[in-house]
N, C-alpha and C positions, 0 to 999 in steps of 0.2 A: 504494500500500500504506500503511494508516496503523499508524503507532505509537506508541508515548509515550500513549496514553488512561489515562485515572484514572477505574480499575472498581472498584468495588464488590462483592464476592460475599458473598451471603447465605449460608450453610448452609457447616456445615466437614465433610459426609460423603464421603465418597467421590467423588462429582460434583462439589461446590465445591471439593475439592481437587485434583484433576485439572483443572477448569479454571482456578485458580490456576497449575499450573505452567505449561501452555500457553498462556496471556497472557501469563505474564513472559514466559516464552521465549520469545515474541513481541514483544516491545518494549515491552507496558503496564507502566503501574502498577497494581499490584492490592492490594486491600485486602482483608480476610476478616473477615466478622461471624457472631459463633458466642452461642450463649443459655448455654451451657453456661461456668462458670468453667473449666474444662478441658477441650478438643475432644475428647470420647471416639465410641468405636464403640457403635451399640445394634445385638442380635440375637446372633445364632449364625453359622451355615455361608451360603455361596452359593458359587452356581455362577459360575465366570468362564469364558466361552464364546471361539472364535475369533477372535470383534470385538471383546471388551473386549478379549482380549490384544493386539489390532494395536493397541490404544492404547497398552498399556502397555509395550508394546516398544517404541512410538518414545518413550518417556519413558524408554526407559532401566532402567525396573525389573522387567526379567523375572528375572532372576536371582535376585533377594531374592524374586520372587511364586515362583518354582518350590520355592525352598530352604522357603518359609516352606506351600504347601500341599499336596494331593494329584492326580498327575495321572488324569484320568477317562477311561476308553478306551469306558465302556458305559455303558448306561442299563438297567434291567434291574427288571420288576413283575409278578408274579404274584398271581391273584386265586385262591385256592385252589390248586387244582394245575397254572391252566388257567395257561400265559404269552402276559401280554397290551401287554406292553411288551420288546420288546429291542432296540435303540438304537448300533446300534455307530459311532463318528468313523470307522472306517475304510469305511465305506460310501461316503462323500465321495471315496477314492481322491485323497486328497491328504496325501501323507506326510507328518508333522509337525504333525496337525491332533487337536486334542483339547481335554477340559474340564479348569478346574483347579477341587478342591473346594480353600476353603479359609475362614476363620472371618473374620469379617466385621474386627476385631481388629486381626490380620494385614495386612488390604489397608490399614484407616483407618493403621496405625502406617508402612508401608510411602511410602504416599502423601504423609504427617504430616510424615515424617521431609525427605523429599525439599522440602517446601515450608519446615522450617524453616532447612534447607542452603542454598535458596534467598536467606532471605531477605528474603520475602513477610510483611507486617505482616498478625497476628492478634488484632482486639480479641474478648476474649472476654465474656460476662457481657452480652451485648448479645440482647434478645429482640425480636424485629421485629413490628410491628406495621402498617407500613403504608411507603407509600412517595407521594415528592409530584414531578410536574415542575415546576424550578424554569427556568424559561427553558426554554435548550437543554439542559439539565441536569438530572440527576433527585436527590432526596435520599432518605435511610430515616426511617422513627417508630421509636421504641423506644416500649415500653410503659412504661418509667418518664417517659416525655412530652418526652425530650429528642429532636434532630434531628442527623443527619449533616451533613457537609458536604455539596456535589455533587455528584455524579459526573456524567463524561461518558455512562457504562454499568453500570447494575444489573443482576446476575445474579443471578438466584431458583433456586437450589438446597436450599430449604428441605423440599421433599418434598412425600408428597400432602395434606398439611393448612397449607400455606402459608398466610399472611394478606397476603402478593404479592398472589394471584390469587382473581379472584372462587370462591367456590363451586360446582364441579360434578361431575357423574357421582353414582356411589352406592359404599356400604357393602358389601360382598358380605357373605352372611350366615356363610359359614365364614372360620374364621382357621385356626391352628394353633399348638401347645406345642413349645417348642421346649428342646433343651438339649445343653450340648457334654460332653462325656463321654470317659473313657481309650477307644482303640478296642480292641475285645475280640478279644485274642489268640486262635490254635486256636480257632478258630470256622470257621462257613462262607461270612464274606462277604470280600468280593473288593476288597482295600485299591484296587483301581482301578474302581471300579462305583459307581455311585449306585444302588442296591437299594428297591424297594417294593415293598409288600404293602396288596393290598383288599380289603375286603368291599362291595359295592356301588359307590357313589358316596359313603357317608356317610363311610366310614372310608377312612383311609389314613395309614399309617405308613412311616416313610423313614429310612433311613440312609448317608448322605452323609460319606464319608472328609476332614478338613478341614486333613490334615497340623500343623505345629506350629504354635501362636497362641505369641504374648509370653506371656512368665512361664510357659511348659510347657516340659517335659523330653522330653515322650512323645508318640508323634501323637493324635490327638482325634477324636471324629465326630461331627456333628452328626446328633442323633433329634431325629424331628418328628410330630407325632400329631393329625390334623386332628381340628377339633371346629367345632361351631355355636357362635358368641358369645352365644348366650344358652341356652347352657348353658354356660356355664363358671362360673358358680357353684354349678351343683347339682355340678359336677364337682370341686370345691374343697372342700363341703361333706360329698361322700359320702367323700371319703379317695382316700389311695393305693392301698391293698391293692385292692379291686373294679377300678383303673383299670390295674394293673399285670397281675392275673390276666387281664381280659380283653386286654389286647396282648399275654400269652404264647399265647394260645389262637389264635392269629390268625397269631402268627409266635414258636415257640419261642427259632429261636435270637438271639432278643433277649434272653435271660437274663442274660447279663452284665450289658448295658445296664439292665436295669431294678432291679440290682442296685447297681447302684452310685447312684441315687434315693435317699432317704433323707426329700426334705422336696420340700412343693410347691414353695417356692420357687427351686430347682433349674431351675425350667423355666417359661420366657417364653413369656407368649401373643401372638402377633403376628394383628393385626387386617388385614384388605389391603380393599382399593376398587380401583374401576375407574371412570376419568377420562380425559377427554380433552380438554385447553383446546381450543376451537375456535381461538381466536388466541392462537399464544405470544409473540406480539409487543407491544410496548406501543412507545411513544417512548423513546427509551433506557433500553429494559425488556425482557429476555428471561426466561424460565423454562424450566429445562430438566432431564431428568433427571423423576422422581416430579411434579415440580413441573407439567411440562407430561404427563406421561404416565403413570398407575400402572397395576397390572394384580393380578390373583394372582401368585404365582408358578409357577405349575403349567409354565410354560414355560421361568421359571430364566434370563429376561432382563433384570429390572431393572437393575441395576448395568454390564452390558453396554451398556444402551440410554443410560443413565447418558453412561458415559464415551463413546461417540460422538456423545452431544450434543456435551460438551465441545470432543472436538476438529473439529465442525461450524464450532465460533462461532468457535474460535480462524480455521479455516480463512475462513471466510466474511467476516470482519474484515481478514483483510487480503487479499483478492481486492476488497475495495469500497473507493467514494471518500467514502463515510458511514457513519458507526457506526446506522443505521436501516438503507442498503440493507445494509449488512454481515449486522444481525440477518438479516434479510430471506432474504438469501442461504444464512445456514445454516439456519434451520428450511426453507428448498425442499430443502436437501440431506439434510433428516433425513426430511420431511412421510409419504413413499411409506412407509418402511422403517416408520415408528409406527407407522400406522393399518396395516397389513398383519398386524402383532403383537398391536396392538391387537385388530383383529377376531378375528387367529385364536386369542387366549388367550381371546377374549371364547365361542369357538366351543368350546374345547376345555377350560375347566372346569367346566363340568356335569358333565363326563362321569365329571370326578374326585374332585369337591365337591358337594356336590349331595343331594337328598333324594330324587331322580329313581331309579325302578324300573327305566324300560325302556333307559335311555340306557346304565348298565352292562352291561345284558344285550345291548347290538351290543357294544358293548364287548368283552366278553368270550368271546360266540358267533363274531361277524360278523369286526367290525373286526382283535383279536389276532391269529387266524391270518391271515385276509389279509394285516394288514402285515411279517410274517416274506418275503413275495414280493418281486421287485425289478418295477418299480422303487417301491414302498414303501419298502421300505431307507435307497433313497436320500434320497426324500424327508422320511423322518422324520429321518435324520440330520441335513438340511439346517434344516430346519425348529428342532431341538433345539440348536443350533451357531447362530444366528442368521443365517443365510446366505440366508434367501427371500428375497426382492427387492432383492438383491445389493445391500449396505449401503456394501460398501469400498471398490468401483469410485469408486464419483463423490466419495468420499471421499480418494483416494489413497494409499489403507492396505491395498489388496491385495497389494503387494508382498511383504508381510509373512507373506501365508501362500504365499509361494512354497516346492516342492516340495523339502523335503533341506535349505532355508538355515538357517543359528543366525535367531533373531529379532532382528533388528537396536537396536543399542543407539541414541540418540538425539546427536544432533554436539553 
């Protein structure tokens, strides 16, 4: 088992701070390089699914993630009258299993918090530009042209526009507006539901419960309003009012929500791509997280896939007698689970993004009511909860979703 290595981790999100704790807590040195004077969160809501939580339970912060967002017992989309999405955890028949919404904020301060407890050195103001092996050792570029020491192990948690890793994959041509908002009291949605509404393939609106971020009083939700990236400046240009009347036409009781808007800037456009490094391996060089995998989100895995990078390499590190077969070892433990997600997010956002005619129409005809039958059920459940190609087992973080247990805190 080795210990005592001096890593490196690029990127202060979610990923590289998660796998910050679990190096210490493994016995490395770990370092953290962040572009930002100040490690902040970008974005709104996500979904934390069964897997991310087996991570974060054996780290010890289920407690602050429950207290801090909302738990999701549904999934739930209609495209007009028809319902073409219903999504229930309990279809899994595994008590204690469900989604947590909660604002992206939240998780970064949660994680933030625990690595400064820790400990764990954060140079900040540090933008990466490259990285060099020096020996057996590797180093980072900064773009102001200065160089790190060495590290035994560089972690690329930089995302999917790293400059770690060569260029690949594509752009998807939808993004989505995003913004966190009071959640709207007496209404009809369901503080426990991840709620959508379609018109085709092109539109798609969402409202996701994201419980309390830092500095709120009140819970929150994140609204999300798919668009093409190249319309978002006609859509910046034509105003609010056209943009607001047609999302109440679509789905009224968004009225609150679209009430408390005021200004475009209110609301973040998030860009997404779809990537997949062939080798996330390099000579003591990993990338993991967005870095080796992005996708849409239509499947509401990132951040999940995220953090069971992290605790792959933690694991795989010290099962090896080399920080190479180490790497080695954890992306075999991740390899099946990506590409599985990878395909099937690759397979299943057309159907929701998309300029496509016919793909809504099984959608909506075919596929919707079919999948209200078991065992459909089940498998969309599974599939939604990140549990196809059983991620935990060879991980050792099934235990975690054992039937009736609290989530276990980390020794």
């Amino acid at each position: 088992m080795m210990q005592g290595l001096n890593i490196a981790i690029a990127g202060c999100g979610p990923c590289g701070l998660a796998a910050a704790l679990l190096l210490h807590r493994a016995g490395h040195h770990v370092t953290l390089f962040e572009r930002f004077d100040t490690p902040q969160p970008i974005g709104s809501g996500l979904m934390l699914q069964p897997t991310g939580v087996a991570v974060l339970a054996k780290l010890g912060l289920m407690d602050a993630v429950l207290s801090r967002g909302a738990r999701i017992d549904r999934l739930f989309g209609k495209a007009g009258e028809r319902v073409v999405l219903d999504v229930h955890y309990a279809a899994l028949r595994r008590q204690g299993t469900f989604g947590i919404g909660i604002h992206r904020a939240s998780l970064f301060t949660i994680l933030h918090e625990a690595v400064l407890r820790s400990g764990i050195t954060i140079h900040t103001g540090h933008t990466l530009a490259g990285s060099q092996p020096i020996g057996a050792k590797r180093a980072l570029h900064f773009a102001d042209g200065e160089t790190s020491d060495a590290y035994d192990l560089v972690v690329d948690a930089l995302g999917t526009r790293t400059p770690l890793a060569p260029p690949t994959g594509r752009e998807l041509a939808y993004g989505a507006l995003w913004a966190s908002l009071d959640w709207p009291q007496d209404t009809g949605f369901d503080l426990h539901a991840l709620a959508q509404r379609y018109d085709r393939a092109s539109i798609m609106a969402g409202v996701l419960p994201i419980g309390t971020p830092p500095g709120a009083t009140s819970p929150k939700t994140a609204f999300f309003w798919s668009l093409r990236a190249d319309r978002l400046d006609d859509w910046r240009e034509v105003g609010l009012a056209p943009w607001k009347a047609r999302v109440a036409a679509l789905w009224p009781d968004c009225a609150p929500l679209l009430d408390q808007i005021h200004d475009p800037d209110q609301l973040t456009f998030a860009r997404y791509a779809h990537r997949t490094l062939a080798t996330p391996a390099e000579p003591v060089l990993v990338h993991i997280g967005d870095a080796w995998h992005s996708a849409s989100p239509q499947l509401g895995q990132g951040a999940n896939m995220a953090l069971l990078d992290a605790w792959a390499l933690a694991k795989g590190l010290k099962q090896a007698n080399s920080v190479d077969e180490g790497v080695r070892h954890a992306v075999g433990l991740r390899r099946h689970h990506v590409l599985t997600y990878q395909w099937l997010t690759a397979l299943f956002t057309p159907v929701y993004q998309s300029d496509s005619r016919l793909l809504p129409l099984i959608r909506d005809r075919l596929v919707g009511p079919l999948s209200k039958l078991w065992p459909a059920t089940t498998i969309q459940a599974a599939m939604v909860s990140g549990l196809v190609a059983n991620p935990l087992g060879p991980l050792g973080l099934d235990e975690e979703l054992q039937a009736g247990e609290p989530l276990a805190e980390a020794a």
